[in-house]
N, C-alpha and C positions, 0 to 999 in steps of 0.2 A: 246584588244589582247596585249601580253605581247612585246617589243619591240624584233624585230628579228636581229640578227647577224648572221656572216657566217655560225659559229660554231653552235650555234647553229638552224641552219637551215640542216646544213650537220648531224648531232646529229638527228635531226627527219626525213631524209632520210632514216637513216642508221637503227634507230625502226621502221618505216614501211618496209624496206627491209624484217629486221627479222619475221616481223608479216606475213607477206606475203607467207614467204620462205615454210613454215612447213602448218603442218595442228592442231596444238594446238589451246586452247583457245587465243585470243587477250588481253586477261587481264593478263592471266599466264605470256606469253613471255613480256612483257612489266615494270610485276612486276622484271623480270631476267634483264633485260634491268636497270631500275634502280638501281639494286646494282649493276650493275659494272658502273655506271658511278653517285654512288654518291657525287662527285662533283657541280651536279645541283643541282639547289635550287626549293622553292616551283614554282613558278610564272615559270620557264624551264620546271621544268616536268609538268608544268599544260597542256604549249604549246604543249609539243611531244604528250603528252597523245591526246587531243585535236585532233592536224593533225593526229596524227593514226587513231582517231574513224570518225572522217569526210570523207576520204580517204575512210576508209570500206562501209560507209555509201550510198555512191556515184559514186563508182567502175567502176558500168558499164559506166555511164556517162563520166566520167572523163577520160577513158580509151579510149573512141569514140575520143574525142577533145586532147589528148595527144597522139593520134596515137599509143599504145599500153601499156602496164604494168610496165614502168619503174617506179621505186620507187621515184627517183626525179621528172621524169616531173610527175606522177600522185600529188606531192605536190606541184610542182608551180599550178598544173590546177584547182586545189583543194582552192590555195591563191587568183586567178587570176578569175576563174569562178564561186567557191561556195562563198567566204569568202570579194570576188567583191574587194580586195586589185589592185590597178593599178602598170602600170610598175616604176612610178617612186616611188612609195613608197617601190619599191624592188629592185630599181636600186643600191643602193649601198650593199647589200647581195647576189647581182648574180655575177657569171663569165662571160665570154663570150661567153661560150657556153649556160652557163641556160637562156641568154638573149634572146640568137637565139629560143631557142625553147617555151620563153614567149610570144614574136612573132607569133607563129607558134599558139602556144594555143588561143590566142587572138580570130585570124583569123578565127580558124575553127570555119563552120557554121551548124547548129542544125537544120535544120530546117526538116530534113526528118529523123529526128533520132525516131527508130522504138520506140515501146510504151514500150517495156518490159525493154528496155535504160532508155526511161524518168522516169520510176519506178523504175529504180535501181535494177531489181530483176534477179535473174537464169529467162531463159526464162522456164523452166518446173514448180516452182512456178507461175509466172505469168500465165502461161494458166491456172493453178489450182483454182487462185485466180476470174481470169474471168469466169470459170465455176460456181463459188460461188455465187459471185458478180454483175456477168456483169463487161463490162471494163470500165464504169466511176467510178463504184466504188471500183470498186478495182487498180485504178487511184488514186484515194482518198486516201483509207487504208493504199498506198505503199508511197505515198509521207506524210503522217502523221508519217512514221517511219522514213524520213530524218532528223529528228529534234533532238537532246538528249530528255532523259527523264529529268522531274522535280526531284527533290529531294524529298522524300515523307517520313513521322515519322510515326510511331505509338506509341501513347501512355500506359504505361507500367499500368495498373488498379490496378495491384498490389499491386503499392508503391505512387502511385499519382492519376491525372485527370486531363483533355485536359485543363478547364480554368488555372490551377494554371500554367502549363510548356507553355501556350499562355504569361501570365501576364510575365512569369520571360524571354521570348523571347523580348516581349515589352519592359521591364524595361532596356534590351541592346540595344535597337534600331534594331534588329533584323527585317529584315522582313518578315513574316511568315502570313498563311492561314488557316480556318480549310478546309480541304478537305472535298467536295460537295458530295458523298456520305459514307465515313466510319465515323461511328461515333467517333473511336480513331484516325484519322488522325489528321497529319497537314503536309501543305504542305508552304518548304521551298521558297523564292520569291530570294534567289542568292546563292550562290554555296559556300559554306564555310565547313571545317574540322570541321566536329559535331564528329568525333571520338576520339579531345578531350577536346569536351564542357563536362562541369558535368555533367549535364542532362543525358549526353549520360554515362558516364562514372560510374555513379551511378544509373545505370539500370533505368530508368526512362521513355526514350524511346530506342527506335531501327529503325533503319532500315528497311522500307518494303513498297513497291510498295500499292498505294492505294486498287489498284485490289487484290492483295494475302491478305490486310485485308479482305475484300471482302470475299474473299474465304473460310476464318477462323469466319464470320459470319452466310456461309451457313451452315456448318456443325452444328452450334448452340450448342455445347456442353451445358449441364447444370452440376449446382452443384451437386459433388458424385457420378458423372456417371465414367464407363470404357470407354474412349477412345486410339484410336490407330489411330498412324499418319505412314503410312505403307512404306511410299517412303520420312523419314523426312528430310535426304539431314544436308542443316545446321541449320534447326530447326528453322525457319521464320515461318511458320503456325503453329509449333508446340509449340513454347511459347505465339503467339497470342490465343491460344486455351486455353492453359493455364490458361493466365491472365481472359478471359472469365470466366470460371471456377472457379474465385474466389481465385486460388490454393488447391481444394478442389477432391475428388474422385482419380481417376490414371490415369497417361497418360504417353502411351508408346510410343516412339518413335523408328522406325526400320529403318534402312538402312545397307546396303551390304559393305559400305563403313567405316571402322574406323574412317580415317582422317575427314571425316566430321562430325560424331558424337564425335569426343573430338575437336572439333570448336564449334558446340552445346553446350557444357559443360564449354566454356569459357563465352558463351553468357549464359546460364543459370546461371552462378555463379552471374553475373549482374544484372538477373530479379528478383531474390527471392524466386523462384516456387520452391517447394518441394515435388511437387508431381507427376514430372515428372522422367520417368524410361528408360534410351537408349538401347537399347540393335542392337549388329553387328549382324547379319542373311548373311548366305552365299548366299541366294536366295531365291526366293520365297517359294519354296520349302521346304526348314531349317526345320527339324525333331522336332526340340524345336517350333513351331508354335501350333505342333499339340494340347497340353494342351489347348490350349485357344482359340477352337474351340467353336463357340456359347458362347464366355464370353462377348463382347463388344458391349455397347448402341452404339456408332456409331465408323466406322471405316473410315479414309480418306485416299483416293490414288492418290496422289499428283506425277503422273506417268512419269514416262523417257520420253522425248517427241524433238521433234526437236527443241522448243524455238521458232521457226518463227512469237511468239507472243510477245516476247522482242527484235525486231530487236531494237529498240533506244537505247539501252543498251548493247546490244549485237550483231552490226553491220556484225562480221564477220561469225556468222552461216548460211546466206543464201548464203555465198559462199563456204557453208563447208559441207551443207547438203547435198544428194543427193537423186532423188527417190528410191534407193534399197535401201538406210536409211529408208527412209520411211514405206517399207516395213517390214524391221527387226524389227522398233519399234512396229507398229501395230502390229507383233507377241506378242511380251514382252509385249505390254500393254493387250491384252486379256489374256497372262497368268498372270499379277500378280494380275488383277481384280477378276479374277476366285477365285486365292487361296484366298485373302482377302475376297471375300464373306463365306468364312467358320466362319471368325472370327465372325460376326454379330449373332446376338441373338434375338429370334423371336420380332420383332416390333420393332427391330435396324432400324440402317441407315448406307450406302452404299455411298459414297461420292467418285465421280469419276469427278479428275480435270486432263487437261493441259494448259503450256502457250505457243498453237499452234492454229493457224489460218485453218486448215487442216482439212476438213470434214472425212477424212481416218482415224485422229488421235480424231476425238469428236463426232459425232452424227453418226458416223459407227459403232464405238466401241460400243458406247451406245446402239443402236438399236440391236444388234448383242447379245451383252448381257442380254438384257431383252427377247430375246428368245430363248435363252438357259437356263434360269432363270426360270421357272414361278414360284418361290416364293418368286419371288421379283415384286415390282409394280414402278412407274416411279412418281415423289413427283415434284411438280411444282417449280421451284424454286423462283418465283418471289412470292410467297404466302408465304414462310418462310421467306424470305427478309422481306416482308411485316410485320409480326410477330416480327420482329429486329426494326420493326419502318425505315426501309431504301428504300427508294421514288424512287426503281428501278425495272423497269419492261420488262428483256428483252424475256418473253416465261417460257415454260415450263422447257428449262435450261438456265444457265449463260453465255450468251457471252458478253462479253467487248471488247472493239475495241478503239485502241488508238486516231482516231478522233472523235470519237461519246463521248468517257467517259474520258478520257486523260488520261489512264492508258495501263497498255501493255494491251496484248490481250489474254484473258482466254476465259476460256471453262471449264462447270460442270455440273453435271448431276450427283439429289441423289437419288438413290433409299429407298423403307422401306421393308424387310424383313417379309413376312407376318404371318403368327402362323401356326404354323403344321396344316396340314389338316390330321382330324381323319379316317382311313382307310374305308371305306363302309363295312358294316358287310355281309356274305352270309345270305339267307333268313333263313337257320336252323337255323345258333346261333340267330338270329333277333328273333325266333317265341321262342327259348326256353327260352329266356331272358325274356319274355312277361308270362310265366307261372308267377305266384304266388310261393313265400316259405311261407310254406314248401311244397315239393307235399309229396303227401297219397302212398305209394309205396307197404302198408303190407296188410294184412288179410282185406277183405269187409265182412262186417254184412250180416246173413244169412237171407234172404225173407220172409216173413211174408208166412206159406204154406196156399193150398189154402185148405177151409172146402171140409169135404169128405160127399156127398149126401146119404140121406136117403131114402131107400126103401118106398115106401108109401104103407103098409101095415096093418092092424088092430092087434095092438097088444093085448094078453092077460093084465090083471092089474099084474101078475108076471110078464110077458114079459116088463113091461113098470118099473116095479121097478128094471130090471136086465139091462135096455139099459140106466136109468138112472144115475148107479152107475158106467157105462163102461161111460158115456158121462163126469162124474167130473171127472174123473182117466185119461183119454185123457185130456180132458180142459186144466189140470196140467203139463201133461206131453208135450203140445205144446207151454205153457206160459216159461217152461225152456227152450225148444230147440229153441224158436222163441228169445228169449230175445238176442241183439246183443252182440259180446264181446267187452273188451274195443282195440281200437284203437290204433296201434302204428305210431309213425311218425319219419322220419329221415330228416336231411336237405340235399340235392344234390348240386354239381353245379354247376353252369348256363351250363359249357359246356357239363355235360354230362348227365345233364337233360329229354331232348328228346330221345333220346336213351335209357335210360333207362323206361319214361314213354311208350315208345311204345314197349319196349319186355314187360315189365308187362302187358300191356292191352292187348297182346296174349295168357300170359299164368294164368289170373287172369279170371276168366268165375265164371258166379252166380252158384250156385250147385240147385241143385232141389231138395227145401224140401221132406221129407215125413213126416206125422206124424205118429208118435208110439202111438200103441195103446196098453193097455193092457188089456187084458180077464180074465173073470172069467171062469171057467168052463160050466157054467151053458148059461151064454151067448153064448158063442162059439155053443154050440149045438146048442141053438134054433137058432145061426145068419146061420149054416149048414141046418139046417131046412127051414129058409126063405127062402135060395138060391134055394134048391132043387124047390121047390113050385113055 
């Protein structure tokens, strides 16, 4: 730790005051903090920075053995209890009053300090946490986030590879890791300005939490696909995605926010990607969405969320959150999931993350969603991991948990979008579909008539030469009329096939031959003769 003076010790009083004061980010007010007292150097502001995020970290704690929220004594108790500095190492930067109440901090005893104290946490997280958990572990969980995070890279695929930015780390004596499971990580081993090593400066790597690599391998983009990053923020899974991608196919990136997509647009000038697309949307809702409804192989929703999954990073949001926060998000996060499943395209994919610990904010939403869904099905995510080649298996979604995997703490769940199902047909159209084309719709061939019976009588030898001559001249006259005609056919159809085949078959009926016969005179009499007799 950097050697302390009065000044500055009163100096990081006076930024945890301000952090404290409001309800803004801890990182905002701190960066304002620094321009007005750029007079400090690196090694000063490393320290305020420092005492501010330990302080958050610690709060409740601290605030037990300090006998309340004063901005000063929470930073002696903070030097004296967290930081294990003694009284004489701070006997000549104290007054006499900060000595008294060093004293005082010393003294106080812990020993019945309730549990959601020694967790550091709001007591309504903390029971939330034990509802998940149980309370040893989420004892565990809550004291894994007293600690900073590590510094964590990602490697830029783009424009390099993890051994060659390993080798040029080594060759400065740098000391550096590859991170245990992303295949682009590495992870920093001491705390240095990589914002203006080369490496960094020449797009090479970036910036990003082992776990958000993580995230950006679930979604798996491949080369030439549409993707869409729906909540891209400042575009950390959104250039990881990228680079995956090869730089190839489209990749959009949305958010509600300007300011953060022209921050994206600084960091993409660095990566090289070309084929990434920003666009500002006023909300989920945004009328410009509707085009590109069923256009995208996978879509990710990288959702508004409370954070309570980067406490190390971001110490003061569990004293900033509250449960009716809670409640607001889980509204916004089932509506912005909702409307991003329009964008997916049959046998897409549906990528639903936050960095929240919060069953209300992950496997609520989830559940909830796949049953309002059913065209979507629920994709295991430790099987696509596995597909990545990445030796992590926590379920059918991704959770990460700062002491199990030392990254913050995610939560994701992909769905796949299944193929239109074809409507059931009613059983008419089913049966007239089932006819044959063409159908026969016109004139049917007249019937074969049937022979007309003969008197069995003794005819004379004229009587037989006169029934003969009537027998060819009939013969004749039923080979024309029997002979069929030719056949017309039309094509119908399908739908109105059956209706049609069934009025025809009422009003189409065989006819009843006759045959024509023609007479001689002479026959005619004797056949009036026969009858008579």
């Amino acid at each position: 730790m950097n050697t302390i003076n009065p000044n500055l010790l009163r100096l990081a009083g006076m930024a945890l005051a301000d952090v404290l004061s409001g309800t803004g980010p801890a990182d905002v007010k701190l960066g304002w903090f620094f321009k007005q007292n750029r007079e400090l150097g690196t090694k000063d502001r490393a320290f305020v920075a420092e005492s501010v995020y330990g302080v958050l970290r610690r709060k409740s704690y601290l605030a037990y053995v300090a006998d309340g929220e004063d901005p000063r004594k929470l930073l002696l108790a903070w030097l004296l209890r967290v930081q294990g500095m003694s009284m004489r190492d701070l006997d000549e930067v104290m007054n006499k009053q900060q000595k008294e109440w060093a004293h005082e901090i010393k003294a106080k005893n812990t020993d019945d300090l309730p549990r959601y104290m020694q967790a550091d946490l709001p007591e309504w997280f903390w029971n939330s946490l034990i509802a998940q958990y149980g309370e040893e572990q989420a004892l565990t969980i809550a004291r894994s986030m007293h600690q900073p995070a590590p510094l964590d890279l990602r490697v830029n695929l783009v424009k390099t590879n993890r051994e060659d930015v390993l080798a040029k780390f080594a060759s400065e004596h740098t000391e550096v890791q590859v991170t245990p499971l992303s295949p682009t990580g590495i992870r920093m081993g001491q705390k240095m300005t990589i914002s203006r090593h080369k490496l960094f400066t020449d797009g090479m790597i970036e910036v990003q939490d082992e776990g958000s690599q993580l995230l950006a391998q679930l979604v798996a983009p491949r080369r030439g696909e549409m993707i869409a990053d729906f909540c891209a923020g400042a575009g950390g899974k959104t250039l990881a995605m990228g680079a995956l991608m090869r730089n190839s196919g489209r990749l959009y990136a949305f958010d509600v926010s300007e300011k953060r997509l022209q921050n994206l647009g600084v960091r993409l000038k660095r990566s090289g990607l070309s084929n990434l697309h920003a666009q500002v949307i006023t909300s989920e809702a945004d009328p410009k969405l509707k085009r590109l409804n069923a256009k995208f192989d996978r879509v990710l929703v990288d959702a508004p969320c409370s954070g309570l999954g980067t406490l190390r990073r971001n110490p003061d949001l569990k004293w900033r959150q509250t449960p009716q926060d809670i409640i607001e998000l889980t509204a916004k996060q089932t509506r912005i999931l909702d409307r991003a499943a329009k964008l997916v395209k049959a046998g897409g994919r549906l990528i639903y993350a936050t960095c929240s610990l919060l069953q209300e904010e992950n496997e609520q939403i989830a559940d909830a969603f796949l049953a309002s869904h059913p065209d979507y099905t629920l994709v295991n995510a430790n099987q696509i991991l596995a597909q990545q080649k990445i030796d992590l298996d926590t379920g059918v979604y991704l959770k990460l948990l700062p002491h199990l995997h030392q990254t913050d703490g995610f939560f994701a769940a992909v769905f796949e979008k299944v193929a239109a199902v074809v409507e059931k047909k009613k059983p008419e159209a089913a049966l007239a579909e089932k006819i044959e084309m063409p159908v026969v719709v016109e004139e049917q061939p007249v019937p074969e008539p049937a022979k007309p019976k003969k008197a069995a009588v003794k005819k004379s030898p004229a009587a037989k030469k006169t029934a003969a001559a009537k027998a060819d001249v009939t013969e004749e006259v039923v080979a024309v009329e029997a002979e069929p005609k030719t056949v017309k056919t039309k094509m119908v159809k399908p739908k109105v096939a059956m209706a049609k085949v069934v009025e025809l078959a009422a009003e189409v009926k065989p006819k009843e031959a006759k045959a024509k016969v023609v007479k001689t005179k002479a026959a005619s009499k004797k056949a009036d003769t026969e009858a008579d007799e």
